[in-house]
C-alpha positions in Angstrom: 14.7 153.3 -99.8 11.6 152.9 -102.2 10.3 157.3 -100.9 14.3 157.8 -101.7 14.1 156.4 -105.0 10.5 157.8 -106.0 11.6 161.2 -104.4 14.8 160.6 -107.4 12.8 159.8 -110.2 9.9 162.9 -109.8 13.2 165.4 -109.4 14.6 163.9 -112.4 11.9 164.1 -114.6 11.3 167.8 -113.4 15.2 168.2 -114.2 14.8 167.0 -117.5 11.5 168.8 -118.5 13.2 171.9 -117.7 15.2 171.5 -120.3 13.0 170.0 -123.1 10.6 172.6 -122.4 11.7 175.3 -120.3 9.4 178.1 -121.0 6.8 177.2 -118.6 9.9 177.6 -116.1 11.0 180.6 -117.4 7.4 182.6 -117.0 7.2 181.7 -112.8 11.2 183.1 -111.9 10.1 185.7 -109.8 11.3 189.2 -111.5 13.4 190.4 -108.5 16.3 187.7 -109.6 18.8 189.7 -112.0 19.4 188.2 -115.2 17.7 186.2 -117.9 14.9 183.7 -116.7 16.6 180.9 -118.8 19.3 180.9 -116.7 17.6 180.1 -113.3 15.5 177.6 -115.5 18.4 175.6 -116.2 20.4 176.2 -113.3 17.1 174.8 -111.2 17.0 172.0 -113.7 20.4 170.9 -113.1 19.8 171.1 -109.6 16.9 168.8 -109.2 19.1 166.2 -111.9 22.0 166.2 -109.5 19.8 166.1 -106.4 17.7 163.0 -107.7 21.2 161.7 -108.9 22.3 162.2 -105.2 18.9 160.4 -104.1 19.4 157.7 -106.0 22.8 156.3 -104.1 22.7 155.4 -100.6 25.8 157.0 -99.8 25.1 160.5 -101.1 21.0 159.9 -99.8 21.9 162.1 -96.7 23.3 164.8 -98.1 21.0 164.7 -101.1 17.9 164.4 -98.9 19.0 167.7 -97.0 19.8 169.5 -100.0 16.5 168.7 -101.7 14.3 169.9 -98.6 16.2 173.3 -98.7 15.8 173.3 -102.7 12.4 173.2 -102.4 12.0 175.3 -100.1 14.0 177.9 -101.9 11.6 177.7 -105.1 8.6 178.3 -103.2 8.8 182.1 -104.1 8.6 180.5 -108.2 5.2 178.7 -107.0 3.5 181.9 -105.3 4.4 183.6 -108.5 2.9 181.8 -110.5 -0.8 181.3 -108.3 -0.6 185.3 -108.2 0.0 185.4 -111.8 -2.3 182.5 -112.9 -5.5 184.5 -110.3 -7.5 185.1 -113.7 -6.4 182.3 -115.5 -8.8 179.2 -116.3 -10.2 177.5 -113.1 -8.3 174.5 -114.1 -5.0 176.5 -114.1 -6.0 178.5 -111.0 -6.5 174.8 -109.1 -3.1 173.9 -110.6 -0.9 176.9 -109.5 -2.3 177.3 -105.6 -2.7 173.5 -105.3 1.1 173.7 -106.2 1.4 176.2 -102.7 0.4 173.2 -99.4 2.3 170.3 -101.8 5.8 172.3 -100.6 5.5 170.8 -97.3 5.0 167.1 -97.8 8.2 167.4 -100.4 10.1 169.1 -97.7 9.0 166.3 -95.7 9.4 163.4 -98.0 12.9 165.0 -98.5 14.0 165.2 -95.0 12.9 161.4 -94.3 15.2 160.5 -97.4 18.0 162.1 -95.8 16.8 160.4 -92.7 16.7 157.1 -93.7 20.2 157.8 -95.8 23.4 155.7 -95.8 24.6 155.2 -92.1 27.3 153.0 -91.0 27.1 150.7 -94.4 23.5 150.3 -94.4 20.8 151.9 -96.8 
């Protein structure tokens, strides 16, 4: 329950800086998506709120847990946009944005054992 919980608390604070300062967000949509990069910036924001509300309860942990596995999967593009964009950036920002690439899997992970480990007959 403790990975379920931690898993909620990172996705919430990602939610929430999303929209407190969502211009960091906005530069890595990848250009393909139609429309304004705000929108995806808040619609992802929201996403990662409700998915770390969904963490957070043991009955909705399953559900939750398979959701946020596919979520981040789906925003990988957003990360490889952003190494490719960031390839002449500062070393430190460089480090930052491919680092960002091989962390996917152990959230996919971390996200499928929450879902796992979800509510099941009563227990948590």
């Amino acid at each position: 329950m403790r990975a379920a919980l931690t898993l909620a608390a990172l996705l919430g604070a990602a939610g929430i800086t999303h929209f407190a300062k969502p211009e960091p967000y906005d530069a890595i949509v990848p250009r393909s998506l139609p429309g304004p990069a705000r929108a995806y910036t808040y619609a992802s924001g929201a996403c990662e709120l409700a998915l770390a509300a969904g963490l957070a309860h043991p009955r909705t942990r399953r559900a939750a847990g398979l959701a946020a596995a596919g979520f981040f999967v789906a925003v990988f593009p957003a990360n490889v946009r952003m190494a490719v964009d960031w390839r002449h950036a500062s070393p430190a920002k460089r480090a930052i944005a491919w680092g960002r690439l091989p962390l996917q899997v152990p959230l996919v992970w971390w996200a499928l054992r929450a879902a796992r480990r979800g509510w099941i007959g009563g227990r948590s």
